[in-house]
N, C-alpha and C positions, 0 to 999 in steps of 0.2 A: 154405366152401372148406377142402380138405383142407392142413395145415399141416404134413403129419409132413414128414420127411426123406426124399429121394429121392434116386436113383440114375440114372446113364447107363442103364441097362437099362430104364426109365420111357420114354424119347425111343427110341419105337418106331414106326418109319416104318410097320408093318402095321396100326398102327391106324387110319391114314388109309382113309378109305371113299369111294368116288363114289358118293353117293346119289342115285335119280330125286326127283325132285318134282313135283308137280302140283297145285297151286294151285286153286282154284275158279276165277280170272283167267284162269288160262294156256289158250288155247283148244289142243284136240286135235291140230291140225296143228303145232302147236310141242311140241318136246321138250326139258327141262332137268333138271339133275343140278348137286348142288352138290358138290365137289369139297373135303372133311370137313378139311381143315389142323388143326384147331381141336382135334380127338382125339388128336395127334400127342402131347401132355404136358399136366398140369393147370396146368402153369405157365409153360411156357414152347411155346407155341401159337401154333398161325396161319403166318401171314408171319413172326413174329418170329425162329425159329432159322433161318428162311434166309437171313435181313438180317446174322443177326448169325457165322453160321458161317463164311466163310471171312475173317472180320473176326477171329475168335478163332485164328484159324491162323494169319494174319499179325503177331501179337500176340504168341504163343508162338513163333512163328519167329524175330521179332526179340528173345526176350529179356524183352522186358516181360513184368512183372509186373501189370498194372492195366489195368484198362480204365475210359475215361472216357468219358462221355456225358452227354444234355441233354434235358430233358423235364419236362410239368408235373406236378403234384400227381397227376393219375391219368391220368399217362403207359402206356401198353400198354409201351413200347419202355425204360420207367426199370426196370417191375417184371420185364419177361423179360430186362430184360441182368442185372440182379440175382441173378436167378436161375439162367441160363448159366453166369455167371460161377461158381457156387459150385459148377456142375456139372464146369466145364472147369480150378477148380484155381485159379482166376483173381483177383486184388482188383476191387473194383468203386466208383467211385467218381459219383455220379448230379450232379450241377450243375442245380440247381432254380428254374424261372421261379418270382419272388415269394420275399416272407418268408415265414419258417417259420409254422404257424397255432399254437394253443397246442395244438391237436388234429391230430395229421397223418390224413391221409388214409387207408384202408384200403392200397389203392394205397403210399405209402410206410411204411406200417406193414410191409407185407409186403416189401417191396427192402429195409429196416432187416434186418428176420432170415434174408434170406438173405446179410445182413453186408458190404451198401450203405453207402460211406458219402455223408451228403447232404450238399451245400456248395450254401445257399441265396445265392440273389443277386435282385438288385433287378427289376423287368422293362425298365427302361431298359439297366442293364447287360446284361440277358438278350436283347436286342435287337443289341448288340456282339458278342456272342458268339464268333464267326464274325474278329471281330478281335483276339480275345483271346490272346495267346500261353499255352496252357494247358500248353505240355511245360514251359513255368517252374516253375509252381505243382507240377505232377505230371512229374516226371524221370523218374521209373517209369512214368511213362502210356502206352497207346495210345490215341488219341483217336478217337471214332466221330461220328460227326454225329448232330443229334435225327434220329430213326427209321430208324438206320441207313444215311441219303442217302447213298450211296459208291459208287464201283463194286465194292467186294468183296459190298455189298448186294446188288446187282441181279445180278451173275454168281450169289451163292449162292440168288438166286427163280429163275434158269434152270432150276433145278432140278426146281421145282415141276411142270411137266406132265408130267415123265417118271415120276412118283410114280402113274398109273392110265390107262388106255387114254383118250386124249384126243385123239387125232388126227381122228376123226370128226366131233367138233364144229366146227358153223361159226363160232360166235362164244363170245368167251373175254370174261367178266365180271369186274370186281375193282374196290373201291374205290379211290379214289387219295387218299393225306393227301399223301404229300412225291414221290409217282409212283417210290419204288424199285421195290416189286411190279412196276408196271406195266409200267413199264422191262425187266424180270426177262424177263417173261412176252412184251412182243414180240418181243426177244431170240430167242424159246425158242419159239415160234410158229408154223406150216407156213404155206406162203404163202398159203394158200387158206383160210386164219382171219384173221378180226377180230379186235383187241382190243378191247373197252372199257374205259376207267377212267370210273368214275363218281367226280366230284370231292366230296371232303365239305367242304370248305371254299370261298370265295369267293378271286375273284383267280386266274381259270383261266389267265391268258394267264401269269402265272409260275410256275405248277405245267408248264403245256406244254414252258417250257422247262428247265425241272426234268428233267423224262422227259428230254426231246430230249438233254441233255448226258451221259445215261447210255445212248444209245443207241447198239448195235454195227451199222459199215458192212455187216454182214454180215444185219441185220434183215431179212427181207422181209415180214411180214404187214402187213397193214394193222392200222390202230389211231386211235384216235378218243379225246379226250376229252372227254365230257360234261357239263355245266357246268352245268343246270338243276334237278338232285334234291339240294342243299345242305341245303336247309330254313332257309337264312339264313343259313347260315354254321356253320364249323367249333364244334362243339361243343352247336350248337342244337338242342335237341329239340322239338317239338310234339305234344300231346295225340292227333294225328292219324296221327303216326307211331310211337308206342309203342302205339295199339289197332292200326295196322298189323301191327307187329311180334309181337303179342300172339296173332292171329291166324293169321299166316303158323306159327310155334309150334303153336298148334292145328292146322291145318290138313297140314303136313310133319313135324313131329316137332324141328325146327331151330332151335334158339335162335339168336336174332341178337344183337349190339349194337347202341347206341343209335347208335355217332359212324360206322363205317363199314358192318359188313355190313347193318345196318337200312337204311340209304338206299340203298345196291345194291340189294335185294330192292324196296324201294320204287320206284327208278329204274326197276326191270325192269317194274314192273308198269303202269308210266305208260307207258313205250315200248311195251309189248304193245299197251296202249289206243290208245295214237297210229299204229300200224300197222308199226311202225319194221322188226320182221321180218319177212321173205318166208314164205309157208307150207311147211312141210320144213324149218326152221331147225332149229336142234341147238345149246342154250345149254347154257354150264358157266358155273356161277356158283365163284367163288373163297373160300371161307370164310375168312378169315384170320384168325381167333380172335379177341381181345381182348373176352373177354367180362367181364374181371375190370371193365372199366371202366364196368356195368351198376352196381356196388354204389355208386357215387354217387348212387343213384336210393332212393328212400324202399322200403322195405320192402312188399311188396304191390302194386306197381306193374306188374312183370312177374307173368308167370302161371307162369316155372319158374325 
């Protein structure tokens, strides 16, 4: 991973691309395109500068100087506020599930030098969090939710479908961790589109209302969260699903992650075989980057 120093002129919305794809899976009468978020910066990619952009303007509006936030060891959401931050000017402060290891993680290695500072806490404390008065501790803070949960979140993923001609498609794909994307996106949605969030973690019925409480009376699409392509749970990976994803890579050109865009692709691929869409369907799958969070994985495990 490139290290050097970067520049606001890097976060370049042209390099987002909607790409077709076509699988060996995907039969003919279905058509899908992934929609590249992931190209937008090396480092700060994906979903992640639309969770965190109009968070960083409310921030600088009010004054503060810092931004706080909460995530684990190879947080997607610890290493791109990190990284934001030193793009927008900004202090950055990460609040870390668990003790510090004696080895940190590649993941906070990299939030450390874009001049994170970590304030490790217990998981039980980590668990309070949410009850925490943290403007105490940080009187300079703004305070962000893990993975950007907020509504300045989900208004700055509205964003996202206006970034490539996407009104065509019938059904709109995205992984859901904390449902802001998702949220973003049915927002942002023509009526006569689906959403899917495909959930990576277990415990859908409060992920649903995760979404639901960031959702605008003015939403019309439909939207669905999907609950069965987990793989056990948030963070779980299976030998079955990394030759998936290894594959799909061969196959598209498309590097996935292990925790979200991998089990979307995989989702999709179980729905296609279940019949789930009509023929003439029109899928846009969501990239929302976090690929840094592959480098947890042993060396030689992925294929790029």
């Amino acid at each position: 991973m490139d290290h050097r120093p970067w520049t606001m002129d890097q976060l370049n919305y042209s390099n987002i691309t909607l790409q077709p794809i076509q699988p060996a899976w995907l039969p003919p009468q279905l058509e899908a395109a992934m929609l590249r978020l992931d190209l937008l910066h090396p480092e700060v990619s994906g979903n992640k500068w639309f969770k965190l952009k109009q968070n960083l303007e409310q921030a600088k509006a009010a004054g503060q100087t810092r931004i706080v936030t909460f995530g684990g060891a190879w947080s997607n959401h610890i290493a791109a506020t990190a990284a934001a931050c030193r793009l927008a000017g900004l202090q950055s402060t990460g609040i870390i599930r668990g003790e510090a290891a004696p080895v940190l993680s590649l993941t906070l290695q990299q939030a450390q030098r874009y001049g994170m500072q970590l304030h490790f806490i217990s998981r039980e404390a980590y668990k309070q969090k949410d009850n925490t008065d943290w403007e105490v501790q940080y009187p300079d803070g703004f305070i962000i939710p893990e993975g950007g949960h907020n509504a300045a979140g989900a208004a700055g993923c509205k964003e996202i479908l206006s970034l490539a001609p996407t009104q065509h498609f019938t059904h709109i794909l995205c992984p859901a961790g904390t449902g802001t994307t998702l949220a973003g996106l049915i927002n942002s949605a023509q009526p006569q589109q689906q959403v899917l969030g495909i959930a990576v973690l277990k415990g859908g019925t409060y992920l649903q209302q995760e979404v639901e409480t960031l959702l605008e009376s003015s939403a019309t699409a439909n939207w669905e969260l999907l609950q069965g392509f987990h793989g056990g749970g948030y963070a779980k990976v299976s030998l079955e699903l990394i030759d998936f994803i290894n594959d799909f890579y061969t196959q598209t050109g498309v590097p996935l992650d292990m925790i979200y865009t991998g089990k979307m692709a995989w989702g999709l691929q179980q729905l296609v075989q279940q019949g789930y869409f009509p023929p003439g369907s029109r899928l846009l799958l969501i990239h929302t980057g976090g690929l840094q969070g592959n480098l947890s994985l042993p060396s030689g495990v992925l294929c790029f």
